[in-house]
VOVO-982609 format. One record per residue: z, y, x of N, C-alpha, C in turn. Coordinates in steps of 0.1 Angstrom, whole numbers, padded with zeros to 4 digits, always signed. Atoms other than C-alpha are relative to their C-alpha. Layout:
ZYXZYXZYX/...
***
This chain:
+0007-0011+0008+1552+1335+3333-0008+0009+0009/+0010-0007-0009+1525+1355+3344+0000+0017-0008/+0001-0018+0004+1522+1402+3336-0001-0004-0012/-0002-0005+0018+1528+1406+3297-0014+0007+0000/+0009-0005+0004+1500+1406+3284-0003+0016-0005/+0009-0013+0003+1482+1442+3281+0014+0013+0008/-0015-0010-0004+1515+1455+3300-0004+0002+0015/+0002+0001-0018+1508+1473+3335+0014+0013+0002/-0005-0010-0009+1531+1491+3355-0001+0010+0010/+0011-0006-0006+1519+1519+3372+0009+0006+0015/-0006-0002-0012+1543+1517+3404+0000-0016+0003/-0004+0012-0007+1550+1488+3432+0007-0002+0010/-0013+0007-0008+1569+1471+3458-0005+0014+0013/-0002-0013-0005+1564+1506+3482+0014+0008-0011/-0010-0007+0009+1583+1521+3453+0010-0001+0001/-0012+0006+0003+1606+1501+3447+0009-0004+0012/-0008-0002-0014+1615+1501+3486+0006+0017+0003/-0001-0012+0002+1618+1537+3481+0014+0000-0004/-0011-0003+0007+1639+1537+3454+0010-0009+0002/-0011+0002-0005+1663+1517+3470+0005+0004+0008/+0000-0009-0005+1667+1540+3496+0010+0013-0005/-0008-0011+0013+1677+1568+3468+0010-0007-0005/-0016+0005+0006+1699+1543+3453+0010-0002+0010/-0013-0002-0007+1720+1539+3481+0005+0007+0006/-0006-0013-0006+1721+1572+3490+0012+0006-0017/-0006-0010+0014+1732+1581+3448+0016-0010+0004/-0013+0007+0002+1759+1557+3455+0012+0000+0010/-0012+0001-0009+1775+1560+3488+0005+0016+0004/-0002-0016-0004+1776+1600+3489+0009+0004-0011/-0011-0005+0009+1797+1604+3454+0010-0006+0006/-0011+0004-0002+1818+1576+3468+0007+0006+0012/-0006-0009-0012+1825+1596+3500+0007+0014-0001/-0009-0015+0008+1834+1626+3475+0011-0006+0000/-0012+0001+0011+1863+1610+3461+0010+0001+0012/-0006-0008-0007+1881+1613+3494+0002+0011+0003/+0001-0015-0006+1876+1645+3504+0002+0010-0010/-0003-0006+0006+1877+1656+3469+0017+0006-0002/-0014+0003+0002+1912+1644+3464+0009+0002+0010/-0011-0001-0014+1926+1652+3500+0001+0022-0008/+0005-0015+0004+1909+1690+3485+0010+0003-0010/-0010+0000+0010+1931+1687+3456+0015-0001+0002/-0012+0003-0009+1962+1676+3473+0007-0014-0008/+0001+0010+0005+1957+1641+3454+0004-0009+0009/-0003+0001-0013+1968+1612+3468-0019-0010+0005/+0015+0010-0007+1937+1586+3487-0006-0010-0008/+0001+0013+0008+1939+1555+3464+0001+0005-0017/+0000+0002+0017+1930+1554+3425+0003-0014-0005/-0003+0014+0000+1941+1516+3425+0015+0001+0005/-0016+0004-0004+1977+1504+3426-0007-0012+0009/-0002+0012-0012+1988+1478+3457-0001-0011-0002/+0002+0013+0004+1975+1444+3443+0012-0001-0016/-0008+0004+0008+1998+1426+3423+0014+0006-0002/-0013-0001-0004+2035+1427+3410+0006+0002+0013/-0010+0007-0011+2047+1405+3439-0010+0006+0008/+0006-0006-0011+2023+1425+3466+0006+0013-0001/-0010-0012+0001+2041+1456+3454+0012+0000+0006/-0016+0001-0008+2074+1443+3460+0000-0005+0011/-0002+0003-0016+2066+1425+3489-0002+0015+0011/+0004-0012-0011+2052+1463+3503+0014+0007-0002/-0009-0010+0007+2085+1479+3489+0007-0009+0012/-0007+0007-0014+2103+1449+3509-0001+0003+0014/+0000-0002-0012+2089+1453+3539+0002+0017+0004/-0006-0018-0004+2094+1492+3539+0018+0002-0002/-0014-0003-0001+2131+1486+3531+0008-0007+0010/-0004+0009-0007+2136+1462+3558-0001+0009+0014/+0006-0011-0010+2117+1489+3582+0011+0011+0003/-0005-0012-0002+2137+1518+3569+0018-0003+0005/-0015+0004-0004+2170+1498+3578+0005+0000+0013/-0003+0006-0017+2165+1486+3611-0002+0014+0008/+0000-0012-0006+2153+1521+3621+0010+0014-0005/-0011-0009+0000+2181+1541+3604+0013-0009+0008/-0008+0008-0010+2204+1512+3626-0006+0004+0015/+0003-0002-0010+2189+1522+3653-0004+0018+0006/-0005-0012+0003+2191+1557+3647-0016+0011+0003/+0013-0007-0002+2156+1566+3649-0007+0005-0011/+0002-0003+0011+2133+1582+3625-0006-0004-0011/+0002+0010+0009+2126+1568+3592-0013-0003-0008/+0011+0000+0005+2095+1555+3580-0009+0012-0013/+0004-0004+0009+2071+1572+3557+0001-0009-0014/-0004+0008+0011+2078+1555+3519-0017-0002-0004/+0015+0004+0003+2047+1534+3511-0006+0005-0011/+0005-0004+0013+2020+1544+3483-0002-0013-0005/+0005+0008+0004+2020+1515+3461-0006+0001-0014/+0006+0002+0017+2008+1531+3427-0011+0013+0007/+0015-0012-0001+1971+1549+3426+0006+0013-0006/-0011-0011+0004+1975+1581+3419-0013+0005-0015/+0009-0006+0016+1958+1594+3382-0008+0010+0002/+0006-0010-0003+1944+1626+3395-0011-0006+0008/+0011+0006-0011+1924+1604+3421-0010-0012-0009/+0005+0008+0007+1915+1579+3393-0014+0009-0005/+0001-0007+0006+1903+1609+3373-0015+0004+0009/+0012-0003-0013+1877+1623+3407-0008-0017-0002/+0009+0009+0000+1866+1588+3409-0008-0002-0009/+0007+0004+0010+1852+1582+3375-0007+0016-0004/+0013-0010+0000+1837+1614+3376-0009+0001+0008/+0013-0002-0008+1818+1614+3404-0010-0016+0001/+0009+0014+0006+1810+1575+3389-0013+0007-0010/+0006-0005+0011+1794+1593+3361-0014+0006+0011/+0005-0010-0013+1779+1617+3389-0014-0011+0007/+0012+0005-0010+1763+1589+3405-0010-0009-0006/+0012+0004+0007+1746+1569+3378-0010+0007-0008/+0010-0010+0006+1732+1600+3367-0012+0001+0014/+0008+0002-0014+1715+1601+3403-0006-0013+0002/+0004+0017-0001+1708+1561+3402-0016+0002-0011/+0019+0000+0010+1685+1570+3371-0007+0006+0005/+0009-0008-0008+1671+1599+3389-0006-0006+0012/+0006+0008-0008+1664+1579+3420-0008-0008-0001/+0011+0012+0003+1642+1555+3397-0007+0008-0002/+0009-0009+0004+1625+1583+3383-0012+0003+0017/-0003-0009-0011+1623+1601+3416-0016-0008+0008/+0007+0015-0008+1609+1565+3434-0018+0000-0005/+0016+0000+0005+1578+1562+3410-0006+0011+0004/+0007-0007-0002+1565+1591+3417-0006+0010-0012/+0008+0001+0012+1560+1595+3379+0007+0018-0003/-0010-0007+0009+1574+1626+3357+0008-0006-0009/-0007+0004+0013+1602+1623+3333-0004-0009-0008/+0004+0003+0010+1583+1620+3305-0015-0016+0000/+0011+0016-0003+1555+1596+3323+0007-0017+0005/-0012+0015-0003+1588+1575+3336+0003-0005-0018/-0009+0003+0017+1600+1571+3295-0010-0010-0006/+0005+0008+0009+1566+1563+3281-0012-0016+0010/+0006+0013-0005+1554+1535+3310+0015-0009-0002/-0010+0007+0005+1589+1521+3302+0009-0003-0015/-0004+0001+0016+1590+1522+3264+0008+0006-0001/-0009-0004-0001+1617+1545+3266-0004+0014-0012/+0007-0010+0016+1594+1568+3236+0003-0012-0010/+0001+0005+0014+1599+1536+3214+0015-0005-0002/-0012+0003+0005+1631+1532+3197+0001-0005-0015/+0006+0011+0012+1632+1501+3171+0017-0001-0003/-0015+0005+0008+1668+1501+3149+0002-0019-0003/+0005+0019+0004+1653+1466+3138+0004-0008+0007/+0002+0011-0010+1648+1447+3174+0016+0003+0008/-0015+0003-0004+1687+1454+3181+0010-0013-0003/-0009+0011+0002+1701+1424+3166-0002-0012+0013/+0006+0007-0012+1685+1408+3194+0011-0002+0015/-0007+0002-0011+1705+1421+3224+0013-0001-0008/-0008+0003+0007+1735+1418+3199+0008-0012+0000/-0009+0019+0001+1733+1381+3199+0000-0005+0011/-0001+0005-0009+1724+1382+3230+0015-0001+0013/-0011-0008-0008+1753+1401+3242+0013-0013-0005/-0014+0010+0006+1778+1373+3219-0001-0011+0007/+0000+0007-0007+1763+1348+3239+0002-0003+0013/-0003-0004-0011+1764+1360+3272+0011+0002+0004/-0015-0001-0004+1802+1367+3270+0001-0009-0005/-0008+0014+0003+1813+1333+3253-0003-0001+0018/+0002+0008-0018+1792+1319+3293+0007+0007+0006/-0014-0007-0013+1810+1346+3311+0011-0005+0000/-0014+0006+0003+1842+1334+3297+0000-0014+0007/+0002+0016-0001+1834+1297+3302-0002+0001+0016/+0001-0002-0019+1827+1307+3339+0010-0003+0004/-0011-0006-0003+1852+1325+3345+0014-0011+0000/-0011+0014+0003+1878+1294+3334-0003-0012+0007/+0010+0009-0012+1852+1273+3352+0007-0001+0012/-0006+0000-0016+1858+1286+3387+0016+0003+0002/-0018+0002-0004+1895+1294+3382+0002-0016+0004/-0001+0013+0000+1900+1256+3375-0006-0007+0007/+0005+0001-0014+1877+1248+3403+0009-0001+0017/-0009-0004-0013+1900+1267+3428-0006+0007+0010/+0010-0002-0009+1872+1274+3450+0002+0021-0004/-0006-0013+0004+1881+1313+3456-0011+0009+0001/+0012-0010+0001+1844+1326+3466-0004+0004-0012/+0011+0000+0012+1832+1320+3433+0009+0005-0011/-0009-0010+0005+1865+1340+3415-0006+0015+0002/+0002-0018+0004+1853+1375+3401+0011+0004+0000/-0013-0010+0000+1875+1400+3416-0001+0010-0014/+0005-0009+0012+1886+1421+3384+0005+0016+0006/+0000-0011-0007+1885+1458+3392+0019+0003-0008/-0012-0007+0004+1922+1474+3393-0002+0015-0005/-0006-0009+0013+1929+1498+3365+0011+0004-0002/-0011-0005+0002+1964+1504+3370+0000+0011-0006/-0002-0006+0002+1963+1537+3376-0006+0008-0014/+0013-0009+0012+1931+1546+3352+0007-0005-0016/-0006+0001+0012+1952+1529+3323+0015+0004-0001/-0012-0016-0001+1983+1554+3330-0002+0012-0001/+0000-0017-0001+1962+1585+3326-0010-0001-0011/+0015+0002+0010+1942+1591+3291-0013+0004+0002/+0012-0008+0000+1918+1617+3305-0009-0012+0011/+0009+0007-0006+1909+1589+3331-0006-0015-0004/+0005+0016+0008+1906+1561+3308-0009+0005-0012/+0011-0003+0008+1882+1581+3287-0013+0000+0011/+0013-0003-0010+1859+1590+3319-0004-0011+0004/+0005+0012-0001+1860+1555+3327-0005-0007-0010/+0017-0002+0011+1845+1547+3292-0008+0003-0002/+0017-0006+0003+1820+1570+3295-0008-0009+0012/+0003+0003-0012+1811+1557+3328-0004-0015+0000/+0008+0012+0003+1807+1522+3319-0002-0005-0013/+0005+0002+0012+1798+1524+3283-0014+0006-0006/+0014-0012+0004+1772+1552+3287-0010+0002+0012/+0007-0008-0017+1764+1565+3325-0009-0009+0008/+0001+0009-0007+1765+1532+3342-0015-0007-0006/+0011+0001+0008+1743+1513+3316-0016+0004-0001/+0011-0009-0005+1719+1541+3318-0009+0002+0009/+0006-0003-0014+1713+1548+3350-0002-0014+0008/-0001+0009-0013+1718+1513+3363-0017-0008-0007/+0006+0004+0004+1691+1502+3336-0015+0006+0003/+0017-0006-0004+1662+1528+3347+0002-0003+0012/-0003+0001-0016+1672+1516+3382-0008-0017+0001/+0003+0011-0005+1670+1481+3385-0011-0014-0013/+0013+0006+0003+1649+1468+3354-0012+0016+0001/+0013-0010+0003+1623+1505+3352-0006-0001+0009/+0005-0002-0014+1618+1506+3388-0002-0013+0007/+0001+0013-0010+1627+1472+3407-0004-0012-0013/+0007+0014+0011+1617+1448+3378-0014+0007-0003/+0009-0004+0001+1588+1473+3369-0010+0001+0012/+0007-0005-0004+1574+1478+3401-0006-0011+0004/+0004+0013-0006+1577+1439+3414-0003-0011-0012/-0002+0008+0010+1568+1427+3375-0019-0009+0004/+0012+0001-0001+1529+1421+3389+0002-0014+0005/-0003+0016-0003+1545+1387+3407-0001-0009-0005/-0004+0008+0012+1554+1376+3373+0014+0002+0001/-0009-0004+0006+1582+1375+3355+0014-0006+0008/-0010+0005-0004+1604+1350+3371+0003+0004+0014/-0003-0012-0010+1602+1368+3404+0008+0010+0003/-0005-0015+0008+1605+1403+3392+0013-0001-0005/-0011+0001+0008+1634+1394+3374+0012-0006+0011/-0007+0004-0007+1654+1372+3399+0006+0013+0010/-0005-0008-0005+1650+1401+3425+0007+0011-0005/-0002-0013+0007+1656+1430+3403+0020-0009-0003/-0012+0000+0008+1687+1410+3388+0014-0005+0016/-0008+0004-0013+1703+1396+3425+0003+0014+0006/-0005-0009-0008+1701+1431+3439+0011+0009-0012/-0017-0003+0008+1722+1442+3403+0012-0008+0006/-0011+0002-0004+1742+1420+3414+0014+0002+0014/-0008+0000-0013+1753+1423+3445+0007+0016+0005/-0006-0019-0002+1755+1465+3442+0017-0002-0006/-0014-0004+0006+1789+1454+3422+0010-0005+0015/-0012+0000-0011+1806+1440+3457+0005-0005+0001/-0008+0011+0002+1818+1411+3447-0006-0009+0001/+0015+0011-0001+1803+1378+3457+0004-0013-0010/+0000+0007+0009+1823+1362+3429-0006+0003-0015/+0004-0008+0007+1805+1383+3403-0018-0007+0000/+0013-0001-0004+1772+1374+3420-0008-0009-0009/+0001+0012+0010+1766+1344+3396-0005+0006-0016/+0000-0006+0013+1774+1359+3363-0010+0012-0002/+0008-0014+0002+1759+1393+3370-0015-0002+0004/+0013+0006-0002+1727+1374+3379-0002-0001-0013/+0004+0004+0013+1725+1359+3347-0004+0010-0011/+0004-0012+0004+1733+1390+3332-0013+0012-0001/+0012-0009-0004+1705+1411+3347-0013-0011-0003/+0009+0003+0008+1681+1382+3337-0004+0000-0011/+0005-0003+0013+1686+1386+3304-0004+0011-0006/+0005-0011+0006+1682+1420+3302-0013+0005+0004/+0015-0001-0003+1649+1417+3322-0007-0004-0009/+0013+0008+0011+1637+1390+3296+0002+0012-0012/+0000-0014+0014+1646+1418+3266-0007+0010+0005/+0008-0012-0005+1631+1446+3286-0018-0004+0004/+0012+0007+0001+1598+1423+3290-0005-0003-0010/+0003+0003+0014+1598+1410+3255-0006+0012-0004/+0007-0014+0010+1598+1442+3238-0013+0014+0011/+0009-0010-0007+1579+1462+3264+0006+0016+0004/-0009-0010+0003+1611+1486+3258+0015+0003+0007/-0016+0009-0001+1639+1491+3279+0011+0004-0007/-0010-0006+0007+1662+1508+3255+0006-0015-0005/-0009+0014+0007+1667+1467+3243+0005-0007+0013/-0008+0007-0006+1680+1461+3276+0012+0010+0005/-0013-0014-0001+1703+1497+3278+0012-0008-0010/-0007+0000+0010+1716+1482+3244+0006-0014+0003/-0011+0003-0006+1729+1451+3260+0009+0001+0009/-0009-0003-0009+1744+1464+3287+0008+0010-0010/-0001-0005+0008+1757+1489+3265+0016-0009-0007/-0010+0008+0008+1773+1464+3239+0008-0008+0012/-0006+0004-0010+1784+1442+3266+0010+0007+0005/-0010-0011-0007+1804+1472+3285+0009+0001-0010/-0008-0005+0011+1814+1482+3253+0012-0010-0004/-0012+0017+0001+1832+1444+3244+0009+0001+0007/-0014-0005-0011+1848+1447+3276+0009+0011+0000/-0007-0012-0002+1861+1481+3274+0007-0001-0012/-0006+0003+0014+1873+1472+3236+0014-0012+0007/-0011+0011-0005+1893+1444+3249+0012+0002+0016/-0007-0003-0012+1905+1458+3281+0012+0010-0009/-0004-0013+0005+1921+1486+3259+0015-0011-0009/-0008+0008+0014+1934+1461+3232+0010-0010+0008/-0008+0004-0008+1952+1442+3262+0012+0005+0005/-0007-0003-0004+1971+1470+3274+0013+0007-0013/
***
């Protein structure tokens, strides 16, 4: 595919080197809050419990095994491990999450060089169609059946690179106020900011390539911002489709609205699990 017809973008690959720049500054400076917030608080370090069941108890074992041999020996006794996140530190995290995809969209903004209002309307972000939603809708039903079918895939495989680590929630589904901020955060914030980031800016600025370009890069560097190289697959896929919806319409509110539904699915079902 060759530039959508009568469609220009009025930034480019300078920009879009820019604004990656800004994005990894919006991203690694909240994450360096959340210690310092929580040491400030008298929180503890970790918002994640210690892996699994059996990694728990194996940590509990090995600290009871510790504290034996060193009260037999009459010396002094270990510190007692932290094996559960702590809720207050959940709570910092997912705010200064919020924090930083508010800064991720600003960074796209920021990058073009445009204003606000000239970032919204060279990104369709003035046209809002009730109609052209069934679209990422069905897109979104489709796209998690393949996720699933992956996902079962590479288990059954075995092969452990290509297993999507799933993010630990322990603690965040022990505390309400932090299992609301974590909804907002990836139902609203994330979505948002991640969508004027990597289709407005990096799919807009490198869309003059053509499409299948534009889109691979824009959707490989989504991917890989999550940190996981078993993710790197799916979340490709993902980010292509919401390039091809954000190309179609000329609009990206129809690629907010599957990331959006998408998050949403998952956050419905994560909830309905516990």
């Amino acid at each position: 595919m060759n530039a959508a017809p009568g469609r220009t973008w009025p930034w480019g690959e300078l920009h879009v080197a820019a604004g990656i720049w800004l994005g990894i500054a919006a991203y690694a400076v909240p994450l360096l809050l959340i210690g310092v917030t929580a040491s400030a608080l008298g929180a503890g370090d970790a918002f994640t419990d210690v892996g699994d069941p059996f990694d728990k108890a194996s940590v509990v074992a090995r600290y009871a095994d510790e504290r034996l041999a060193r009260a037999a020996a009459g010396n002094a006794l270990p510190v007692p491990p932290r094996v559960l996140g702590d809720v207050v530190t959940a709570r910092i995290a997912w705010s200064y999450a919020i924090v930083s995809a508010g800064l991720f969209g600003g960074a796209a903004v920021v990058a073009t060089r445009h204003r606000p209002r000239a970032f919204a309307g060279a990104t369709g972000l003035g046209r809002f169609d009730v109609d052209r939603l069934w679209l990422p809708g069905a897109a979104v039903a489709v796209l998690y059946l393949a996720a699933g079918a992956y996902a079962r895939g590479v288990e059954a495989s075995g092969i452990e690179a290509l297993i999507p680590d799933a993010t630990r929630l322990d603690a965040t589904l022990r505390d309400t106020p932090a299992l609301v901020l974590y909804g907002l955060t990836t139902v609203v914030a994330a979505p948002i900011g991640e969508e004027l980031f990597y289709r407005g800016l990096v799919f807009g600025g490198l869309a003059e390539w053509g499409f299948v370009p534009a889109a691979v890069v824009s959707s490989a560097l989504f991917a890989l911002s999550h940190l996981d190289a078993g993710s790197i697959i799916p979340f490709t896929a993902l980010g292509m489709t919401m390039a091809w919806l954000y190309w179609r319409s000329g609009s990206l509110w129809d690629a907010i609205a599957f990331h959006v539904l998408f998050n949403l699915l998952s956050f419905i079902l994560l909830i309905a699990r516990t």
